[in-house]
DOZA-904342 format. One record per atom (N, C-alpha, C, O): residue in one letter; x, y, z; residue number from 1. Coordinates in steps of 0.1 Angstrom, whole numbers, plus 5000, padded with zeros to 4 digits. Layout:
N
<rec residuo="A" px="X" py="Y" pz="Z" num="NUM"/>
...
//
This chain:
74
<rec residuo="X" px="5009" py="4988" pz="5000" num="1"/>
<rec residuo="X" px="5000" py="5000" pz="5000" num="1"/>
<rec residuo="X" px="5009" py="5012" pz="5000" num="1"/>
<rec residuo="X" px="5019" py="5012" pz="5008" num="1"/>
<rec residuo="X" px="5008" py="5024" pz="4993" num="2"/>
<rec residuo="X" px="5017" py="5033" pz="4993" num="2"/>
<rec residuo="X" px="5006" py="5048" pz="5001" num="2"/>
<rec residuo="X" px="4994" py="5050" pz="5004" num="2"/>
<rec residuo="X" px="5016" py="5054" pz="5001" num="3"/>
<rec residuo="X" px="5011" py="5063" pz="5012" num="3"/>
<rec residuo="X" px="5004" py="5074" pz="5007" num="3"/>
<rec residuo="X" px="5002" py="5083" pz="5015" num="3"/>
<rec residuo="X" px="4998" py="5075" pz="4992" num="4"/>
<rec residuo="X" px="4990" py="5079" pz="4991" num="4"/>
<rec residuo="X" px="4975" py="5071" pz="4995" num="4"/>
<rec residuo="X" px="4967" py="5079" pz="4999" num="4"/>
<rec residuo="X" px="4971" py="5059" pz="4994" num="5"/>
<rec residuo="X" px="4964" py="5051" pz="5001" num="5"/>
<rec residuo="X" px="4964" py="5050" pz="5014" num="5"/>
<rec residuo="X" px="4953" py="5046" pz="5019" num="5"/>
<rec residuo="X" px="4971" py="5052" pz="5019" num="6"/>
<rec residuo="X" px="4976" py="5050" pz="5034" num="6"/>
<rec residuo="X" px="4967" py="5067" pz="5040" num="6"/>
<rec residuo="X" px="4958" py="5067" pz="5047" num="6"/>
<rec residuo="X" px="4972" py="5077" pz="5035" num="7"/>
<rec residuo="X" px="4969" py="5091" pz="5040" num="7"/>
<rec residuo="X" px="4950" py="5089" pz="5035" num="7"/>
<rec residuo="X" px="4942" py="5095" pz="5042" num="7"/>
<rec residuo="X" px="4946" py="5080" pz="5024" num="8"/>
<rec residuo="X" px="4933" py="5079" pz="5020" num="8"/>
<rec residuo="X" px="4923" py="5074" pz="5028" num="8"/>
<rec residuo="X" px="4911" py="5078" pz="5027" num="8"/>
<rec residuo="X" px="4930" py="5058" pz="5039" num="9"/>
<rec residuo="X" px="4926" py="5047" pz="5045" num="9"/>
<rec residuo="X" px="4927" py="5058" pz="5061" num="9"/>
<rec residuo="X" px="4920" py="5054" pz="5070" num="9"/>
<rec residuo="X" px="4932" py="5066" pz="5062" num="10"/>
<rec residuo="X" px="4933" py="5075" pz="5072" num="10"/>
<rec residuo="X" px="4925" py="5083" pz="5078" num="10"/>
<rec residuo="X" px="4923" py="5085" pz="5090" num="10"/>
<rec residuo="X" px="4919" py="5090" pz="5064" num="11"/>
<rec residuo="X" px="4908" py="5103" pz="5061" num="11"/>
<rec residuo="X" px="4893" py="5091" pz="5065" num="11"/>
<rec residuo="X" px="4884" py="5091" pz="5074" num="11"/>
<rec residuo="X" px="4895" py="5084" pz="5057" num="12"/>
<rec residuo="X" px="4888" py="5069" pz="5062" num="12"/>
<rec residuo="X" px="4881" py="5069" pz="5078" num="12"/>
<rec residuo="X" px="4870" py="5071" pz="5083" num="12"/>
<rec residuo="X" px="4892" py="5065" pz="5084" num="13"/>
<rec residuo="X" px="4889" py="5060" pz="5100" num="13"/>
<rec residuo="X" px="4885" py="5076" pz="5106" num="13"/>
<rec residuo="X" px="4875" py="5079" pz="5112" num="13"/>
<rec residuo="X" px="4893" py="5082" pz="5103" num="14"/>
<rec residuo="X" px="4888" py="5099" pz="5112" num="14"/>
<rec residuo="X" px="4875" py="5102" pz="5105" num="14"/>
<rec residuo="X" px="4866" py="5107" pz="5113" num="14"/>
<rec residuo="X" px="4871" py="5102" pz="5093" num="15"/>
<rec residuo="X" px="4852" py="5103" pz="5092" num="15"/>
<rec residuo="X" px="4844" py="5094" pz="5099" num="15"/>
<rec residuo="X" px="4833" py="5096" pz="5104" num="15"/>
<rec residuo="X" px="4852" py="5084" pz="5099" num="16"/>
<rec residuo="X" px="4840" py="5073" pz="5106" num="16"/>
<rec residuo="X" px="4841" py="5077" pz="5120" num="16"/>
<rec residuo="X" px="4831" py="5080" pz="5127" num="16"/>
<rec residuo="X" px="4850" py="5078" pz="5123" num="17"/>
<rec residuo="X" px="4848" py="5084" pz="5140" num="17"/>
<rec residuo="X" px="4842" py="5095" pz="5144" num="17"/>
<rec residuo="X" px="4835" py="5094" pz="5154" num="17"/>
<rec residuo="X" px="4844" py="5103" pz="5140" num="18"/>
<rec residuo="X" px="4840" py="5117" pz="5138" num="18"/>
<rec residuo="X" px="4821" py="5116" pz="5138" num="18"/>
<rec residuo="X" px="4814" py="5119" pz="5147" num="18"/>
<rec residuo="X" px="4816" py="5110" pz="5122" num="19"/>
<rec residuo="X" px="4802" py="5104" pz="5120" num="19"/>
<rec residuo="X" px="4800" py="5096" pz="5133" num="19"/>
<rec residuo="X" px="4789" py="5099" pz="5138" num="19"/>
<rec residuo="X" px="4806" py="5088" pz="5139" num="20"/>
<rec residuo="X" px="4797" py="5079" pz="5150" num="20"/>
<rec residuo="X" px="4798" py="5083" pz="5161" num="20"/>
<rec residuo="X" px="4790" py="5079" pz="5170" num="20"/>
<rec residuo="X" px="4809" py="5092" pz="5163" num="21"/>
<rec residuo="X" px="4801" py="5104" pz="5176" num="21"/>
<rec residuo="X" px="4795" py="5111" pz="5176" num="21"/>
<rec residuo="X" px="4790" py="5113" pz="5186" num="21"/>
<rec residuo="X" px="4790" py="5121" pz="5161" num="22"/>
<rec residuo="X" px="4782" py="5126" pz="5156" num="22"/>
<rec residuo="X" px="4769" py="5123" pz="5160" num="22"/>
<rec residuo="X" px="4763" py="5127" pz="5169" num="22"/>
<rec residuo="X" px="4766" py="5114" pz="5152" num="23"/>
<rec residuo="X" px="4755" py="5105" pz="5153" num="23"/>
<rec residuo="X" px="4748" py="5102" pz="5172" num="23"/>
<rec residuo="X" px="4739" py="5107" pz="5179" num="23"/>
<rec residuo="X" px="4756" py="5095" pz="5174" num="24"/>
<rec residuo="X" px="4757" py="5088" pz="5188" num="24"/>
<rec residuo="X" px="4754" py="5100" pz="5198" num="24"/>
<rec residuo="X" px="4745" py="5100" pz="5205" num="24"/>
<rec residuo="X" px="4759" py="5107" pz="5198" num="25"/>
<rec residuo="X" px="4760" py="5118" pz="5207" num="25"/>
<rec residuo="X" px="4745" py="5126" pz="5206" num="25"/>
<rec residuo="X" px="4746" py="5137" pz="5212" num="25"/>
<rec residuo="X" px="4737" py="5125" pz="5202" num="26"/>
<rec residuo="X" px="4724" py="5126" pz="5199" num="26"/>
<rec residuo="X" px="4717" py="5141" pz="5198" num="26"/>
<rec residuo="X" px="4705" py="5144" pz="5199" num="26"/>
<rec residuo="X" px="4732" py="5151" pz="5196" num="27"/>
<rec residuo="X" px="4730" py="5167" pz="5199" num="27"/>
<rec residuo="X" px="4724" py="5175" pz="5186" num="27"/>
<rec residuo="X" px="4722" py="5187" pz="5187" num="27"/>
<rec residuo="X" px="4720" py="5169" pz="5176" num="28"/>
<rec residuo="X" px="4712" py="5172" pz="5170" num="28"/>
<rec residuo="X" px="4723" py="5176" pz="5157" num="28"/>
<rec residuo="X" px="4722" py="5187" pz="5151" num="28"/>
<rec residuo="X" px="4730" py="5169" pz="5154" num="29"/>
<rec residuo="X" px="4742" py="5167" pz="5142" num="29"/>
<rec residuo="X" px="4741" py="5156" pz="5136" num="29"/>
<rec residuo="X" px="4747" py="5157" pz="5125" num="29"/>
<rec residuo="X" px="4737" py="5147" pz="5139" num="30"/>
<rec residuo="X" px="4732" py="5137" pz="5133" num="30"/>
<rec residuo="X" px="4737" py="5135" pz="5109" num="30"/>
<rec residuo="X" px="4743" py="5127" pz="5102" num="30"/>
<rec residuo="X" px="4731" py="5146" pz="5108" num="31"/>
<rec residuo="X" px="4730" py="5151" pz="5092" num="31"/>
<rec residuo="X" px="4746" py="5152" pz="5090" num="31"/>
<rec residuo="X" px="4752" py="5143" pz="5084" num="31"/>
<rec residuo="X" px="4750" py="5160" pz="5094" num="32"/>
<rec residuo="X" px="4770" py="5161" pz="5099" num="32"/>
<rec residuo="X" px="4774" py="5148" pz="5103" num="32"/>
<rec residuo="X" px="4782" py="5142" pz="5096" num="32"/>
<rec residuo="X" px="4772" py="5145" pz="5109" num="33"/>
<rec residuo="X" px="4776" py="5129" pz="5109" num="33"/>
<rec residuo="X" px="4775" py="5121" pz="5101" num="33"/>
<rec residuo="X" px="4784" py="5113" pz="5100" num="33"/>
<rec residuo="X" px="4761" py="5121" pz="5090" num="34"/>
<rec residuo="X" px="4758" py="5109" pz="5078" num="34"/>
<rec residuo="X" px="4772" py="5113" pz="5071" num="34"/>
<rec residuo="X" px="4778" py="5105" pz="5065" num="34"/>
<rec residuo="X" px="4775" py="5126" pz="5072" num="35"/>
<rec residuo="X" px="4781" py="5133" pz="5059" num="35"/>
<rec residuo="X" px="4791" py="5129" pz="5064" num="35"/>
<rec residuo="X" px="4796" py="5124" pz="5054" num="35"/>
<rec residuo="X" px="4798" py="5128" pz="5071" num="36"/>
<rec residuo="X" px="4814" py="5122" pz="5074" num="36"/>
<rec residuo="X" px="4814" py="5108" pz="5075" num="36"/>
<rec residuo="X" px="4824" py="5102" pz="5073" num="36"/>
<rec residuo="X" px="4798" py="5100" pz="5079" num="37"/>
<rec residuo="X" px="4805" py="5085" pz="5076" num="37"/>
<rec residuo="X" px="4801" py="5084" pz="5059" num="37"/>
<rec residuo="X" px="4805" py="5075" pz="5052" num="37"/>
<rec residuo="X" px="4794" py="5095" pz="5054" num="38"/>
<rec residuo="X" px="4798" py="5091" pz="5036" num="38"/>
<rec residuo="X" px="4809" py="5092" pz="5034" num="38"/>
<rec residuo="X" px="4814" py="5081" pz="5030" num="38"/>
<rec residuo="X" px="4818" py="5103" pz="5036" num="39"/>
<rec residuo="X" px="4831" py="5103" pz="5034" num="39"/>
<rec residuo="X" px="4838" py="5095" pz="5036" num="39"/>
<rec residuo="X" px="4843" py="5091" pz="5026" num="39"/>
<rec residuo="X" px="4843" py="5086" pz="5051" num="40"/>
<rec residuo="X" px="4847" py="5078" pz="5050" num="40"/>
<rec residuo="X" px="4846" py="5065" pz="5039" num="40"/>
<rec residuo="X" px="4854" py="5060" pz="5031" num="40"/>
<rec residuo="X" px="4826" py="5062" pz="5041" num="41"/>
<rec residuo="X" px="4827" py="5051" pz="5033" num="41"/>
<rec residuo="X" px="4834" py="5054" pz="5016" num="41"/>
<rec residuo="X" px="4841" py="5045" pz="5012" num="41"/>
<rec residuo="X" px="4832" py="5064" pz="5010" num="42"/>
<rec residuo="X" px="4838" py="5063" pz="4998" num="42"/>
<rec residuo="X" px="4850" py="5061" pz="4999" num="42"/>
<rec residuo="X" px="4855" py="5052" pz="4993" num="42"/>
<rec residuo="X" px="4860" py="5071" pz="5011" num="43"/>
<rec residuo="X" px="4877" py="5069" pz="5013" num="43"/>
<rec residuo="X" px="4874" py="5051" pz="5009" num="43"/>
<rec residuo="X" px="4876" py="5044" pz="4999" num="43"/>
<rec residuo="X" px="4871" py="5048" pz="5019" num="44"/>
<rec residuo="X" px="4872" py="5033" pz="5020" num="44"/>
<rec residuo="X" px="4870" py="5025" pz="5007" num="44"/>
<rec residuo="X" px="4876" py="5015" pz="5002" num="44"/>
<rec residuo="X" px="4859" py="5031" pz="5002" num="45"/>
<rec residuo="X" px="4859" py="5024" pz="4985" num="45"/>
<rec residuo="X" px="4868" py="5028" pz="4975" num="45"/>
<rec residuo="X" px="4871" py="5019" pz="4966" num="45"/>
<rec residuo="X" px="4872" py="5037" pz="4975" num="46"/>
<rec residuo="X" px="4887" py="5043" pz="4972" num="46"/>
<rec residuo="X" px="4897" py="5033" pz="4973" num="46"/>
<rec residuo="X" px="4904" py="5029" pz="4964" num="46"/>
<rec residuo="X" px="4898" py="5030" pz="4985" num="47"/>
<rec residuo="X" px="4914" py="5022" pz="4990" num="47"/>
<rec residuo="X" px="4909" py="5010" pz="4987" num="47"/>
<rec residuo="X" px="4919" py="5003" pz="4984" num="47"/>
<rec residuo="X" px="4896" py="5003" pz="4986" num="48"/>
<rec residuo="X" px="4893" py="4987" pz="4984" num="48"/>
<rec residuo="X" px="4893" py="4984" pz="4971" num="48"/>
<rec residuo="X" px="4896" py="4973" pz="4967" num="48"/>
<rec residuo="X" px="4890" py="4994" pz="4964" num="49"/>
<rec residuo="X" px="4897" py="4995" pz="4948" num="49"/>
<rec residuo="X" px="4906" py="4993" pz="4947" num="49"/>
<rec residuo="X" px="4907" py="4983" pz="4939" num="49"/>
<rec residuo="X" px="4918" py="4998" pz="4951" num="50"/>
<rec residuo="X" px="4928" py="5001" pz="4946" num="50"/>
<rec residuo="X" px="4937" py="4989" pz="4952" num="50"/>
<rec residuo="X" px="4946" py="4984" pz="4945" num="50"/>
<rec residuo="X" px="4935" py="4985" pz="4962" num="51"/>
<rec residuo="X" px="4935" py="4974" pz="4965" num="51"/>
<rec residuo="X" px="4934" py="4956" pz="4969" num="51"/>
<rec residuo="X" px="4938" py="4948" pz="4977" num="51"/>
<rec residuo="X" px="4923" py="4960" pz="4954" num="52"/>
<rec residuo="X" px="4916" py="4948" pz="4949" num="52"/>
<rec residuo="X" px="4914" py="4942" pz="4962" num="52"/>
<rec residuo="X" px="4922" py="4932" pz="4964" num="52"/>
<rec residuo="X" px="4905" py="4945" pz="4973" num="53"/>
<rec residuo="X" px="4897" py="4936" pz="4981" num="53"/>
<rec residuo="X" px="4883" py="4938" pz="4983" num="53"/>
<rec residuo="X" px="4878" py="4948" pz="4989" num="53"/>
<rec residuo="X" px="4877" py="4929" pz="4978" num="54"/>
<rec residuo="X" px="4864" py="4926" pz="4972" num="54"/>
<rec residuo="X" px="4853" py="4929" pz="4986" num="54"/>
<rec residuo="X" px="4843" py="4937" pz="4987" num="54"/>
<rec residuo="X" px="4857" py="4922" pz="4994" num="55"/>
<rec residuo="X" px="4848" py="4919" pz="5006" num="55"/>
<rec residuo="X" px="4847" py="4936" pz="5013" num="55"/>
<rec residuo="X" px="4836" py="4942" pz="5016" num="55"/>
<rec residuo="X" px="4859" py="4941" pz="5015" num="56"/>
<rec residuo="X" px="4860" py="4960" pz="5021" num="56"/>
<rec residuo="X" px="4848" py="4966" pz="5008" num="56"/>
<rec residuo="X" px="4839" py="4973" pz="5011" num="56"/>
<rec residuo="X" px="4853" py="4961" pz="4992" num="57"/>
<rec residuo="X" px="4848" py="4973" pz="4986" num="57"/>
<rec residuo="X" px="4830" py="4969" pz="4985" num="57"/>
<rec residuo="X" px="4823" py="4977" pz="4980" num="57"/>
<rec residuo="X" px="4826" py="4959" pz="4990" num="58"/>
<rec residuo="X" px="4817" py="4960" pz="4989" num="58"/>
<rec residuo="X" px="4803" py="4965" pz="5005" num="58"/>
<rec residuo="X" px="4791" py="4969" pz="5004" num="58"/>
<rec residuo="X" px="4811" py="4962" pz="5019" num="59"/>
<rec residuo="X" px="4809" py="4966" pz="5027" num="59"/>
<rec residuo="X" px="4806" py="4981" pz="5030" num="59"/>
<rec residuo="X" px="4797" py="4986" pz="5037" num="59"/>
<rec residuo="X" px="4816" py="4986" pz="5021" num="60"/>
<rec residuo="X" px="4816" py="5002" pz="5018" num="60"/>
<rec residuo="X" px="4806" py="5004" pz="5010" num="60"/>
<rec residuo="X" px="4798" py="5012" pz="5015" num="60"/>
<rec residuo="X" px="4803" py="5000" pz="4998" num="61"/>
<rec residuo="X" px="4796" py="5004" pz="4988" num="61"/>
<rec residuo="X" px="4778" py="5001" pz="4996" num="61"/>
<rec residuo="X" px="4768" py="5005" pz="4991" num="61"/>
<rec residuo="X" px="4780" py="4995" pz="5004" num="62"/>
<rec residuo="X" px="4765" py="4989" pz="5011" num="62"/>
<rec residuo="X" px="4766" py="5004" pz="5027" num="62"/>
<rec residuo="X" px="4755" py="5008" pz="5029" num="62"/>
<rec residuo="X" px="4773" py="5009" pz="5033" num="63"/>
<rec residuo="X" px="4777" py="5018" pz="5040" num="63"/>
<rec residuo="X" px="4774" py="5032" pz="5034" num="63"/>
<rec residuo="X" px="4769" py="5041" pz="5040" num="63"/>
<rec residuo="X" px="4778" py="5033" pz="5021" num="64"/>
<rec residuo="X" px="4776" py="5049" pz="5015" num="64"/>
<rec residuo="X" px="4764" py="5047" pz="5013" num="64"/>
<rec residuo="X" px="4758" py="5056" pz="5017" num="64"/>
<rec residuo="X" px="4757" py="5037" pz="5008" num="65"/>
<rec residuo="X" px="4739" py="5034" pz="5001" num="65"/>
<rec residuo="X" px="4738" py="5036" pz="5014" num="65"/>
<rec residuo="X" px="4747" py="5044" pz="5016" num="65"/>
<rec residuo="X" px="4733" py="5033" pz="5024" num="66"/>
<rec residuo="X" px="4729" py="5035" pz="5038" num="66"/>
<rec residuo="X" px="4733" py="5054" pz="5043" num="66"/>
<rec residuo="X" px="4724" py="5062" pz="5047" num="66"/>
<rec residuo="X" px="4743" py="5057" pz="5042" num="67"/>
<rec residuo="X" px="4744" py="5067" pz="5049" num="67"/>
<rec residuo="X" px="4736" py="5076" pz="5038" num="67"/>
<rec residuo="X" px="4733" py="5087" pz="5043" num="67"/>
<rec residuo="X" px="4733" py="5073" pz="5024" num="68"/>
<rec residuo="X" px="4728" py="5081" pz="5019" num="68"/>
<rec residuo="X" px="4716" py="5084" pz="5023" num="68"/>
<rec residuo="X" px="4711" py="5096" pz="5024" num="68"/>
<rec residuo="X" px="4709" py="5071" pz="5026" num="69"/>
<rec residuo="X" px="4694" py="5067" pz="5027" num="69"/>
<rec residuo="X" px="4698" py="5080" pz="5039" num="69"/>
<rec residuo="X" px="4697" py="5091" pz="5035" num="69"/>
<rec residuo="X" px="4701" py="5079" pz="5050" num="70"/>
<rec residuo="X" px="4703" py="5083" pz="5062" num="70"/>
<rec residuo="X" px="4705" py="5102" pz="5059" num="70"/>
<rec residuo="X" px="4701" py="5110" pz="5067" num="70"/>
<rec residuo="X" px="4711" py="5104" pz="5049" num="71"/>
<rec residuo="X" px="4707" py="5121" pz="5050" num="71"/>
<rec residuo="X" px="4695" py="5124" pz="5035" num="71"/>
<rec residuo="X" px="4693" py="5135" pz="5030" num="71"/>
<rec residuo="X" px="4691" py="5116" pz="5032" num="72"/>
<rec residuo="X" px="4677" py="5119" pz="5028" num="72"/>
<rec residuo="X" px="4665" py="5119" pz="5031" num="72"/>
<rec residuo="X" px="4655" py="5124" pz="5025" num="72"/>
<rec residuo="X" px="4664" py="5108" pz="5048" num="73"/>
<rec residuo="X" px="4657" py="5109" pz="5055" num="73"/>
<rec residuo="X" px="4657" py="5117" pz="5068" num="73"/>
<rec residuo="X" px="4648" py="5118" pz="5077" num="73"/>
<rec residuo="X" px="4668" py="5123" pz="5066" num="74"/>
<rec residuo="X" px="4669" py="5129" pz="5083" num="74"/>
<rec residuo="X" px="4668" py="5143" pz="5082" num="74"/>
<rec residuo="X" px="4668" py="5150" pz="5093" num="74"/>
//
């Protein structure tokens, strides 16, 4: 993996965390939160591409469909 993937798989884990305190923390950011675990999930579809691992890129691609659903309903 080179470290452009590496800084990609990065941006990755800090949206997701960011989104699931967001979310979780129940302060009324929720919408801010979908929008940073979309980000991650795409980072993540990004790097599972590039990566050719099937099982990540499609976990992700089922994660951004969800988080979408999630700021069109919220």
């Amino acid at each position: 993996m080179n470290s452009t993937q590496k800084s990609i798989e990065w941006v990755a884990a800090v949206c997701g965390i960011i989104g699931a305190l967001l979310v979780a923390l129940n302060i009324g950011a929720a919408t801010i939160g979908y929008c940073f675990f979309l980000v991650g999930a795409v980072s993540y579809l990004i790097v599972a591409f590039s990566i050719r691992n099937v099982p990540l890129f499609y976990l992700n691609l089922v994660f951004a469909i969800t988080n979408i659903i999630g700021l069109v309903r919220h």
